[in-house]
DSSP file (Angstrom, degrees, kcal/mol; ACC not computed):
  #  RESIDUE AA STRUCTURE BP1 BP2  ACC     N-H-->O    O-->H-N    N-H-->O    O-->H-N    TCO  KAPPA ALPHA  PHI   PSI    X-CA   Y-CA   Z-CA
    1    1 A X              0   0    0      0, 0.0     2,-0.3     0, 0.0   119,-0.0   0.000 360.0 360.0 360.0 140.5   17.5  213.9 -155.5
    2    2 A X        +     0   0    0      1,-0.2   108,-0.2     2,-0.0     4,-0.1  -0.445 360.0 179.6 -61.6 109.7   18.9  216.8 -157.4
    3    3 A X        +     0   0    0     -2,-0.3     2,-0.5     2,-0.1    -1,-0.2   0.649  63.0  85.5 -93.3 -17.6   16.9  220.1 -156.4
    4    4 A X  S    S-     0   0    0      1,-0.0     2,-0.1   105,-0.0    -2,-0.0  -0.746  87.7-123.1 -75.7 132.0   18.8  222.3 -158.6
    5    5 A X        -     0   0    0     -2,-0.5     2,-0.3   104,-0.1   104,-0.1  -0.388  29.0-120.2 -64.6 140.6   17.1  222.3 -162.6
    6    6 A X        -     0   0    0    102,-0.3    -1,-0.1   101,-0.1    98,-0.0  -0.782  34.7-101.4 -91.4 152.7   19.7  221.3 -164.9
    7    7 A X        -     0   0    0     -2,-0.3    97,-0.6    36,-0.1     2,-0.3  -0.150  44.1-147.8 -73.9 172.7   20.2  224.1 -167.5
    8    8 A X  B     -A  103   0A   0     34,-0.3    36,-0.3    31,-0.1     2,-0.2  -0.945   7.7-142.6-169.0 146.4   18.5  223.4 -170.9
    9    9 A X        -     0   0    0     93,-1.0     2,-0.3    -2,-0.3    36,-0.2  -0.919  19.0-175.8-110.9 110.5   19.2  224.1 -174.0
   10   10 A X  E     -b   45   0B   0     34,-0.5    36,-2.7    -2,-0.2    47,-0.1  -0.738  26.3-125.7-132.0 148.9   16.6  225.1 -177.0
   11   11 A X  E  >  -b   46   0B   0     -2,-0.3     4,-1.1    34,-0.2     5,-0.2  -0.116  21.3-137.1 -85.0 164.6   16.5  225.8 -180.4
   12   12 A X  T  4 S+     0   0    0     34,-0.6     4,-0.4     1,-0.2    35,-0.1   0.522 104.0  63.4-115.3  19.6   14.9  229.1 -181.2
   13   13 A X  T  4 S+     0   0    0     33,-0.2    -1,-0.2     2,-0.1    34,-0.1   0.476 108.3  34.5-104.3  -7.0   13.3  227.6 -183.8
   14   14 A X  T >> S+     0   0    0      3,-0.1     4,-2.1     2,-0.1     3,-0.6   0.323 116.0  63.4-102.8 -23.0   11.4  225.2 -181.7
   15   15 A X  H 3X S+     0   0    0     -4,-1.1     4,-1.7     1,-0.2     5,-0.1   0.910 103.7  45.2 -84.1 -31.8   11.2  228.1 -179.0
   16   16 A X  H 34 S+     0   0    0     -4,-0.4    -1,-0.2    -5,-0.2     4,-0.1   0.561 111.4  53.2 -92.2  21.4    9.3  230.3 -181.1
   17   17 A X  H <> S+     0   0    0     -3,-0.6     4,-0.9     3,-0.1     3,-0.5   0.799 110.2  48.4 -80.4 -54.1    7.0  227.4 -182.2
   18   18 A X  H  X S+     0   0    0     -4,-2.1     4,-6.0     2,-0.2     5,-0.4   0.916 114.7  44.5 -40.2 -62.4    6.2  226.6 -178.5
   19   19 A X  H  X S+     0   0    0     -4,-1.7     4,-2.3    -5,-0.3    -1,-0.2   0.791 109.6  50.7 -64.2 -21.9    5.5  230.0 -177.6
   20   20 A X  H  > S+     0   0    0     -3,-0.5     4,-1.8     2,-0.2    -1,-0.3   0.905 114.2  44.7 -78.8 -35.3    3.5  230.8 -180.3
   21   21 A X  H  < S+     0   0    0     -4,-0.9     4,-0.4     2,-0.2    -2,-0.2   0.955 116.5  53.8 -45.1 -56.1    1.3  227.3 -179.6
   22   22 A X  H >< S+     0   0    0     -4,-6.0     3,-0.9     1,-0.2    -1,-0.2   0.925 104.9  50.1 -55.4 -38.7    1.4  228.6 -175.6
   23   23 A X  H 3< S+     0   0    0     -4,-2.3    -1,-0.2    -5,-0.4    -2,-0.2   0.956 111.5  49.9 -66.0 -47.2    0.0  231.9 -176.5
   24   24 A X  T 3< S+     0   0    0     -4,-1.8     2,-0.5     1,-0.1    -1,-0.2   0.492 103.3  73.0 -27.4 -24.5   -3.2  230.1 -178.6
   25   25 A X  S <  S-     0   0    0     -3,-0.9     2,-0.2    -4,-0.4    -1,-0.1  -0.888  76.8-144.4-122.6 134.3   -3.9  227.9 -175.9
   26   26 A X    >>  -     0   0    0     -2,-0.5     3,-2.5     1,-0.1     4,-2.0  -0.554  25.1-122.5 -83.7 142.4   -5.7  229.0 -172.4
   27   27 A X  T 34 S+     0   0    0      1,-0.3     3,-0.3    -2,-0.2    -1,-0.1   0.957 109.7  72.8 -49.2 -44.5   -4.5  227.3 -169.1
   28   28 A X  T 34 S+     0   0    0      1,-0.3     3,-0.3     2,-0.1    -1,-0.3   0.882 107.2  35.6 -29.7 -45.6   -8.0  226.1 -168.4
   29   29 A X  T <4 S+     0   0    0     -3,-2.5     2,-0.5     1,-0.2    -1,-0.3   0.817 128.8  33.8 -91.0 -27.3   -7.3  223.5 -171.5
   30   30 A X    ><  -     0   0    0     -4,-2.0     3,-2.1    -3,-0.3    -1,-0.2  -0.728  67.1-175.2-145.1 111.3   -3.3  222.8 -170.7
   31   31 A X  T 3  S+     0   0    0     -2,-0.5     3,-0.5    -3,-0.3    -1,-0.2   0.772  85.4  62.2 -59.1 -52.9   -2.9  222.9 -166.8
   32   32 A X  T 3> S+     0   0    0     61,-0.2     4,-4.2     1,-0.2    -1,-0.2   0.443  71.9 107.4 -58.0 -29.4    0.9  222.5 -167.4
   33   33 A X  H <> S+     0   0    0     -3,-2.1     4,-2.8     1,-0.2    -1,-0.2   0.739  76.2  48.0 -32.1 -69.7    0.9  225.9 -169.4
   34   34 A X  H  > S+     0   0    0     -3,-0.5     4,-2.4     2,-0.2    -1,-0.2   0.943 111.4  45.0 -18.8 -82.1    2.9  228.0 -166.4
   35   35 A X  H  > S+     0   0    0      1,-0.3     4,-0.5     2,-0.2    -1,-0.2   0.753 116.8  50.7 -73.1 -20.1    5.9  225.5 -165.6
   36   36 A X  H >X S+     0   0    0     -4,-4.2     4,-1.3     1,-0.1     3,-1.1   0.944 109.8  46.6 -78.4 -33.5    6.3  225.1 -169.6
   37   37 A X  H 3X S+     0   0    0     -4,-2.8     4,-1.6     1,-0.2    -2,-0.2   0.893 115.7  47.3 -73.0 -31.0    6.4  228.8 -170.3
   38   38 A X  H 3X S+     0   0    0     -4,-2.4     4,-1.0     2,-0.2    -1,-0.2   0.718 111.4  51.7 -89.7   0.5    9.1  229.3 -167.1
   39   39 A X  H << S+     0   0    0     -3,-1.1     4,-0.2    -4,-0.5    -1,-0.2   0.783 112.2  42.8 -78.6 -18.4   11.0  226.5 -168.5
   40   40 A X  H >< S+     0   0    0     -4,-1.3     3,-1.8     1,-0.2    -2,-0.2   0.978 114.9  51.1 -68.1 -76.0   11.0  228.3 -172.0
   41   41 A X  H 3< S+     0   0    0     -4,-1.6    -1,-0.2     1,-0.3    -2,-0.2   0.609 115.3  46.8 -60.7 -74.1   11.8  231.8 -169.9
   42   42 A X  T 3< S+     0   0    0     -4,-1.0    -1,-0.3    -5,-0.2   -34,-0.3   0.376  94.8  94.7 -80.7 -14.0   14.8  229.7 -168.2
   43   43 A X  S <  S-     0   0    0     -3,-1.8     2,-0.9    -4,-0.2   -34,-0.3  -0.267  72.3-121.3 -84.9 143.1   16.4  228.1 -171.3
   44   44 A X        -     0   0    0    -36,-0.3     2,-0.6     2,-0.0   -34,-0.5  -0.876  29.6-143.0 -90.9 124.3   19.6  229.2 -173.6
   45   45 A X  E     +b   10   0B   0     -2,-0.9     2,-0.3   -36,-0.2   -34,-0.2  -0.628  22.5 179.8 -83.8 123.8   18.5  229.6 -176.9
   46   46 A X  E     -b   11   0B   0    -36,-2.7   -34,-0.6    -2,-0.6   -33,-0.2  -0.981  37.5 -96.1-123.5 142.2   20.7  228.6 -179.5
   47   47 A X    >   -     0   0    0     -2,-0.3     3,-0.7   -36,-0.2    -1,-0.1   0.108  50.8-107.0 -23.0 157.8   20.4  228.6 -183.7
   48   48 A X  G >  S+     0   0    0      1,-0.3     3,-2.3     2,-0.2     2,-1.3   0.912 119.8  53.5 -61.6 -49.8   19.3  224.9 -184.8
   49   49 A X  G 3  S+     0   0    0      1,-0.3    -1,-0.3    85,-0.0    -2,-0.1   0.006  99.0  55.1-108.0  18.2   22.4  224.4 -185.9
   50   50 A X  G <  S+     0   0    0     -2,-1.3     2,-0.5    -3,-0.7    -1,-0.3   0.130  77.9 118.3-140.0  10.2   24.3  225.2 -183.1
   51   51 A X  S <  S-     0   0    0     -3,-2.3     4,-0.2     1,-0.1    -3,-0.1  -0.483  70.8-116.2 -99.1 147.1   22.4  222.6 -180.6
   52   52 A X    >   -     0   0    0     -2,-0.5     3,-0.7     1,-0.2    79,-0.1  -0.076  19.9-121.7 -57.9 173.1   24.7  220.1 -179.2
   53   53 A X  T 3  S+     0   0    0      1,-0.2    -1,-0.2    79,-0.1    73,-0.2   0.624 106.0  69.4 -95.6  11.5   23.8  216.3 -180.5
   54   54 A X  T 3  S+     0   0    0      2,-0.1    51,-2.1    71,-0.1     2,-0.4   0.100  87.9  94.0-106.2  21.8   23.3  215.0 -176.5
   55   55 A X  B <  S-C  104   0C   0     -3,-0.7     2,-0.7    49,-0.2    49,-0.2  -0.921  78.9-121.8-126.5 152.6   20.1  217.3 -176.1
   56   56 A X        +     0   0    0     47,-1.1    46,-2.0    -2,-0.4     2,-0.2  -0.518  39.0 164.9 -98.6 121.8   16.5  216.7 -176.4
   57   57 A X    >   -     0   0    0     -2,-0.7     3,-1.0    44,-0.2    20,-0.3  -0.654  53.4 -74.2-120.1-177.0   14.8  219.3 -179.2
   58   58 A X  T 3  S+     0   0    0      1,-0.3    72,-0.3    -2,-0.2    20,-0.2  -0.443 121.4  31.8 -86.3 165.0   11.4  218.7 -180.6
   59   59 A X  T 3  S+     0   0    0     18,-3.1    -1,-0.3     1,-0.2    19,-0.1   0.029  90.2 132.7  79.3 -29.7   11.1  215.9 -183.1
   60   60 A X    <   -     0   0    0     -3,-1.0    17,-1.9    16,-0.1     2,-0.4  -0.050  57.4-132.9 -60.8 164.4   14.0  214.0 -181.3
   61   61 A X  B     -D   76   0D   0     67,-0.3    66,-2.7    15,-0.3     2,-0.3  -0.972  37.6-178.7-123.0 103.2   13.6  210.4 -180.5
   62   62 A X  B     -F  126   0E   0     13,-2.6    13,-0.3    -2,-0.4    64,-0.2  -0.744  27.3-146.9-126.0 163.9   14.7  209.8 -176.7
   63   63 A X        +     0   0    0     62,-2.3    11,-0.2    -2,-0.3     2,-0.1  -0.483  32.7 158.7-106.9  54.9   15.1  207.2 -174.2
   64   64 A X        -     0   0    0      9,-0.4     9,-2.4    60,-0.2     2,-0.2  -0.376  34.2-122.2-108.6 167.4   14.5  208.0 -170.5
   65   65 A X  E     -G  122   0F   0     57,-0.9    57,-1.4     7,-0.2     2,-0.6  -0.676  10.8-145.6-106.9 133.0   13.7  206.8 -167.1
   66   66 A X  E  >> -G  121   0F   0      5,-0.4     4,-1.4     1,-0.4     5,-0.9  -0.997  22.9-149.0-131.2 115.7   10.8  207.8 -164.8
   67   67 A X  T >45S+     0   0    0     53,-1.9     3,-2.8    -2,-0.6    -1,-0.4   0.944  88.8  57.8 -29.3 -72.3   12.7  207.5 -161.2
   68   68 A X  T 345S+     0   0    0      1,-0.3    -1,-0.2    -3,-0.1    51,-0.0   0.577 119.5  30.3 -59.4 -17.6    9.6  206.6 -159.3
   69   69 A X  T 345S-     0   0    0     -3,-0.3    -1,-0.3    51,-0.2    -2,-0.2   0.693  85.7-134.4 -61.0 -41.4    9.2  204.0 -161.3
   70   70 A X  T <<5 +     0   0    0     -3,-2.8     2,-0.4    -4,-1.4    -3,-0.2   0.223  55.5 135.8  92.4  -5.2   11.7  202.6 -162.6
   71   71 A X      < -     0   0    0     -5,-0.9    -5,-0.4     1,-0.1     2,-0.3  -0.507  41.6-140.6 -93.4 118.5   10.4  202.3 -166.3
   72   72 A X        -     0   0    0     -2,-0.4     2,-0.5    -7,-0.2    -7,-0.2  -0.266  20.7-178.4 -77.2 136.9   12.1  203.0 -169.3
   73   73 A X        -     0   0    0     -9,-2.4    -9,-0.4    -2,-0.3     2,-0.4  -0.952  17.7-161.1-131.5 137.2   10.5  204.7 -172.4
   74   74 A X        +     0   0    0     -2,-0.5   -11,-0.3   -11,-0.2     2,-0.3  -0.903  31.7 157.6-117.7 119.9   11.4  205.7 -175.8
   75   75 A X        -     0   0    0     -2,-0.4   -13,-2.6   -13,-0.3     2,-0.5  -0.880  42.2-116.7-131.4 159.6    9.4  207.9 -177.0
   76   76 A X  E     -De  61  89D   0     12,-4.0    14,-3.4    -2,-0.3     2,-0.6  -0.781  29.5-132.1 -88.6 134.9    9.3  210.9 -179.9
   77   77 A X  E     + e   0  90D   0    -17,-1.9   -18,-3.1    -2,-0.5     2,-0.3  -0.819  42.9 169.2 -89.4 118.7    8.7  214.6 -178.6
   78   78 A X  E     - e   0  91D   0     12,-1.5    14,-1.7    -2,-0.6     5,-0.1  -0.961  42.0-111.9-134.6 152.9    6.1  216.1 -180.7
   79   79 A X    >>  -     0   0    0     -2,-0.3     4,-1.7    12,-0.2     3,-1.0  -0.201  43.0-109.4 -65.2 169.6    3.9  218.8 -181.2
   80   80 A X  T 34 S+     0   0    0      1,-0.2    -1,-0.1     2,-0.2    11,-0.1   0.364 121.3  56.2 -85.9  19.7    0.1  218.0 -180.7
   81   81 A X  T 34 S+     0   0    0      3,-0.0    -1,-0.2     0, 0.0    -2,-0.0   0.700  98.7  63.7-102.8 -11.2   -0.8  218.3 -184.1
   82   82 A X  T <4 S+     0   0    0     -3,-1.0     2,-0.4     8,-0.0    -2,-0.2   0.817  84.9 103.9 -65.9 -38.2    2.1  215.5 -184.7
   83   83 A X     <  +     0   0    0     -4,-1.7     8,-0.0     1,-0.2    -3,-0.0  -0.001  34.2 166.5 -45.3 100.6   -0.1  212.8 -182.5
   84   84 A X        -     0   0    0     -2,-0.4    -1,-0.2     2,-0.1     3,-0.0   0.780  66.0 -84.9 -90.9 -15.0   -1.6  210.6 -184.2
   85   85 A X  S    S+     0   0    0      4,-0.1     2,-0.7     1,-0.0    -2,-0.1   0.348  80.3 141.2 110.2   1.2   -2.6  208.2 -181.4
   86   86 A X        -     0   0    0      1,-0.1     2,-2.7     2,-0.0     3,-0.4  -0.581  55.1-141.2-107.4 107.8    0.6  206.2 -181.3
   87   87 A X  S    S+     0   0    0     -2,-0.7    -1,-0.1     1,-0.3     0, 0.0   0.045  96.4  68.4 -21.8  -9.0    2.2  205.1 -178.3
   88   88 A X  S    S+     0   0    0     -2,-2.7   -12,-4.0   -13,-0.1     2,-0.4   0.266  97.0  83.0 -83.3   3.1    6.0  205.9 -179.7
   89   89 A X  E     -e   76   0D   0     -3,-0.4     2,-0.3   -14,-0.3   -12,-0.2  -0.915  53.6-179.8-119.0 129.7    4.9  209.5 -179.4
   90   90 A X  E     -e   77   0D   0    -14,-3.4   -12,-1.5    -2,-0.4     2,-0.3  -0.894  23.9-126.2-122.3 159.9    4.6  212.2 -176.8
   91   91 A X  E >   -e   78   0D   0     -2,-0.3     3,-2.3   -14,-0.2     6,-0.4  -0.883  24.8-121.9-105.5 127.2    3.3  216.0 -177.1
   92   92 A X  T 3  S+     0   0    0    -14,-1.7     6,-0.2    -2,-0.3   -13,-0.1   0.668 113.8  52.7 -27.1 -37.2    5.3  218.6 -176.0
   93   93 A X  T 3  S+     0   0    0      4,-0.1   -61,-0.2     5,-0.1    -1,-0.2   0.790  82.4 108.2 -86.3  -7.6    2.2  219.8 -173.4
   94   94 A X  S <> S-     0   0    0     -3,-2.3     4,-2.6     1,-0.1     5,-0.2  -0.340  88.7-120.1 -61.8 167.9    2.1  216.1 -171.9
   95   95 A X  H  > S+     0   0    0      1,-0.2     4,-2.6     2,-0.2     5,-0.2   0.991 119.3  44.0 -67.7 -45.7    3.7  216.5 -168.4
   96   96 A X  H  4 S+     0   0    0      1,-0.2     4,-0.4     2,-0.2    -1,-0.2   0.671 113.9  52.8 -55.1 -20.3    6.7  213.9 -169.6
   97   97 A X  H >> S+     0   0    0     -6,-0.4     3,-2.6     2,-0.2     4,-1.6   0.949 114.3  39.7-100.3 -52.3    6.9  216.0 -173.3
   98   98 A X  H 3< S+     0   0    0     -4,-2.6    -2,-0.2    -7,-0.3    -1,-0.2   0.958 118.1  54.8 -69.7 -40.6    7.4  219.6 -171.3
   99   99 A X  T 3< S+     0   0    0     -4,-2.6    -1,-0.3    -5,-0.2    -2,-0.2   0.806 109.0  46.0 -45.2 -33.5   10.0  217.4 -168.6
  100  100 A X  T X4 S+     0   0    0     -3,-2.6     3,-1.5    -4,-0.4   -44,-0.2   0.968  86.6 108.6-117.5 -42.7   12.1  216.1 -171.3
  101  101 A X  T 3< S+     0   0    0     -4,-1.6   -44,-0.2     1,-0.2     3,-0.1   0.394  87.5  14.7 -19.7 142.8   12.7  219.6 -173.6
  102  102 A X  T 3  S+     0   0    0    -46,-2.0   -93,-1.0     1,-0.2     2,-0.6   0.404  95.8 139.9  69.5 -25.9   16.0  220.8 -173.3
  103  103 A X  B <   -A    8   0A   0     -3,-1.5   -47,-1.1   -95,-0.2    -1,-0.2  -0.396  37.4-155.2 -41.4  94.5   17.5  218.0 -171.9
  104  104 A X  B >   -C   55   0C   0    -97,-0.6     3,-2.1    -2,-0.6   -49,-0.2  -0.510  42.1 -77.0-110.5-177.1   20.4  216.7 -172.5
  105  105 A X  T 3  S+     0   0    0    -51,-2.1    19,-0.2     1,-0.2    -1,-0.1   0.008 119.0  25.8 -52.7 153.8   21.5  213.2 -172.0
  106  106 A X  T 3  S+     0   0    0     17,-3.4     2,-0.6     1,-0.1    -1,-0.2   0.151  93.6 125.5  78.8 -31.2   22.2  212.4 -168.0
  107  107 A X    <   -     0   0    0     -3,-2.1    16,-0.6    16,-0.1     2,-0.2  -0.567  38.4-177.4 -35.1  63.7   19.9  215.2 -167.1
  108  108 A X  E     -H  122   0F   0     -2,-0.6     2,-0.7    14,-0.2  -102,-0.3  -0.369   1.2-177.9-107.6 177.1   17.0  214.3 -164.7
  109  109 A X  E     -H  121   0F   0     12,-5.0    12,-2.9    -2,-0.2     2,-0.4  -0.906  21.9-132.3-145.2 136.2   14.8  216.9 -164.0
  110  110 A X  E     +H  120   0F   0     -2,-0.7     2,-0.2    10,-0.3    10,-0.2  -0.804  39.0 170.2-110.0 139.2   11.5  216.5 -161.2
  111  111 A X  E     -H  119   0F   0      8,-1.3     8,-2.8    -2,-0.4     2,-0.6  -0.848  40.8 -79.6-149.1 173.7    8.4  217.8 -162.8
  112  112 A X  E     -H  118   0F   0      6,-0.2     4,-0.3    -2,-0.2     6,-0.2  -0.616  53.4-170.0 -74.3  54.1    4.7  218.0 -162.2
  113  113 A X  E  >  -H  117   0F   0      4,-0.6     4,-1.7    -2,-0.6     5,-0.0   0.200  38.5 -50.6 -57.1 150.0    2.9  214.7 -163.2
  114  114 A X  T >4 S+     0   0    0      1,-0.2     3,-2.3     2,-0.2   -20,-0.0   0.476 124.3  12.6   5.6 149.2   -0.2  213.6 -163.6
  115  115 A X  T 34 S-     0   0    0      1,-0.2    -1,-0.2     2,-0.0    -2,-0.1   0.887 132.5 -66.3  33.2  37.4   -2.8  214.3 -160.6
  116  116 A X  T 34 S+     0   0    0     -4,-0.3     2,-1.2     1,-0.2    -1,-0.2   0.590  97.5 141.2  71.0 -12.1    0.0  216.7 -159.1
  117  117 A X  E <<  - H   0 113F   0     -3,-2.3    -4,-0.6    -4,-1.7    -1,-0.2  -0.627  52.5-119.1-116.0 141.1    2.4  214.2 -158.4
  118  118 A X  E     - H   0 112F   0     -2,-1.2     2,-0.3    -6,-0.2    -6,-0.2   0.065  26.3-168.2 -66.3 142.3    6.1  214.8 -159.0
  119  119 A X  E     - H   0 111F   0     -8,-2.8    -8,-1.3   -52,-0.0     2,-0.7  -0.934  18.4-136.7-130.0 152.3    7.8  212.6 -161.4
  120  120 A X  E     - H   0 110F   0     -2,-0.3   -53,-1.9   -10,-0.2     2,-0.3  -0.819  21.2-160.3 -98.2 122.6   11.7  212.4 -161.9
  121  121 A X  E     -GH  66 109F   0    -12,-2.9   -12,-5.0    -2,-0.7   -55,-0.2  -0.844   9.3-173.7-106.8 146.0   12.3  212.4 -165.6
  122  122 A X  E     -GH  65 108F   0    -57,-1.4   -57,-0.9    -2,-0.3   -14,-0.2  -0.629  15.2-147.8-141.3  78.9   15.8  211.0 -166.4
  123  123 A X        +     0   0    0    -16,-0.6   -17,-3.4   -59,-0.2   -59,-0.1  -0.011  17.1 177.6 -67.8 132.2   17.2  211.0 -170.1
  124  124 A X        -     0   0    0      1,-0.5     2,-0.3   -19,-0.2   -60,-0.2   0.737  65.5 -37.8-106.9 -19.3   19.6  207.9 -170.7
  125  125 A X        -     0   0    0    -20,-0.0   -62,-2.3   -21,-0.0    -1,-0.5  -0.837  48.6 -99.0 171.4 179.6   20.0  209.0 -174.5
  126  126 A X  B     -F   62   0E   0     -2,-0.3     3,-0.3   -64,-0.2   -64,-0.2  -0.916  21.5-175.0-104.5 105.8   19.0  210.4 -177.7
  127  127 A X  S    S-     0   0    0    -66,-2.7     2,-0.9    -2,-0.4    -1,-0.2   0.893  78.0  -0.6 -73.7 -88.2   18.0  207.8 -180.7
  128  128 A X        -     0   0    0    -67,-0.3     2,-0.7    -3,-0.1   -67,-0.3  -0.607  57.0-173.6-138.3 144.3   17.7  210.4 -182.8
  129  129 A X    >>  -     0   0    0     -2,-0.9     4,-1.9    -3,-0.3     3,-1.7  -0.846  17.7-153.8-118.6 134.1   17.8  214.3 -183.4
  130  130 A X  T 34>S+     0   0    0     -2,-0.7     5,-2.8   -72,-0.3    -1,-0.2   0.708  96.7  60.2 -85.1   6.7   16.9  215.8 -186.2
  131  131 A X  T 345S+     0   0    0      3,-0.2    -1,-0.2     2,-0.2     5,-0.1   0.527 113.0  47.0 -69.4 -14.0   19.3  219.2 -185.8
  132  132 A X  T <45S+     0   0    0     -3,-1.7     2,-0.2     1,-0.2    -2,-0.1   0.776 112.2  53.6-112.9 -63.8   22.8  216.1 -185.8
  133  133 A X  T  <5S-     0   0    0     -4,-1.9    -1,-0.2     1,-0.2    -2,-0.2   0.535 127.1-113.7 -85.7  24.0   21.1  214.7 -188.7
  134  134 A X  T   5S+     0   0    0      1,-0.2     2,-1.3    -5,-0.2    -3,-0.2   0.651  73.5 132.2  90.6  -3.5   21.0  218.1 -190.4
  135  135 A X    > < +     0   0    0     -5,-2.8     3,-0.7     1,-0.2    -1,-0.2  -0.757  23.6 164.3-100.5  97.8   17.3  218.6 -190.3
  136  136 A X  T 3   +     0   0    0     -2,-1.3    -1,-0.2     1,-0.2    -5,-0.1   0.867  59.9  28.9 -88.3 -11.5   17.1  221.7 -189.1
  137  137 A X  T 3         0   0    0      1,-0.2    -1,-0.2    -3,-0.2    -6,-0.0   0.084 360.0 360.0-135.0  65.6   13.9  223.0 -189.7
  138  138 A X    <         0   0    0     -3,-0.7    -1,-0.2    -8,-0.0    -2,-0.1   0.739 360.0 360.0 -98.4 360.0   11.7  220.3 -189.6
């Protein structure tokens, strides 16, 4: 397994959404808080309009692999006020939602799951993003 993080690439219009969310919320309530802020730290930020169409930005619609499993998911990366309680949806603080930011397609990236244990997130593609369809700032 790949020990090196693959870079990843974020809009700075979704990075100063994040951060502003991270700063509102104390670890005590999102455990995860740390390893999202050093992925933000780690990232190149580029204009919306300048992010390639193979990478995972918030709002995107993705399709990935959780190694230890084997299991395929497509799910939407959303903020937590976007949850509504349906199962095509993830939040950006879930472990899988902070795993798959930045990502682009091919990527996999080993992250801290549930009860501490690492899970290998592996994006197999992007259904849809809204920066390639020109929605840049939703």
């Amino acid at each position: 397994m790949a020990s090196k993080k693959p870079q990843i690439i974020l809009s700075s219009l979704d990075l100063d959404r994040i951060e502003a969310l991270l700063a509102a919320i104390p670890a005590s309530v999102f455990p995860g808080k740390a390893d999202l802020q050093s992925e933000l730290d780690r990232a190149d930020v580029v204009a919306p309009e300048e992010i390639p169409p193979n990478v995972v930005t918030m709002n995107s619609t993705v399709q990935f692999t959780i190694a230890e499993t084997g299991k395929d998911f497509c799910l939407t990366l959303v903020y937590p006020r976007d949850m509504d309680g349906s199962a095509d949806r993830v939040s950006i603080f879930a472990p899988v939602g902070s795993a798959l930011l930045g990502l682009s397609v091919g990527d996999e990236l080993a992250w801290p799951g549930p009860g501490g244990k690492s899970m290998t997130v592996k994006v197999k593609s992007i259904i849809y993003q809204p920066e390639s369809a020109g929605e840049l700032h939703r």
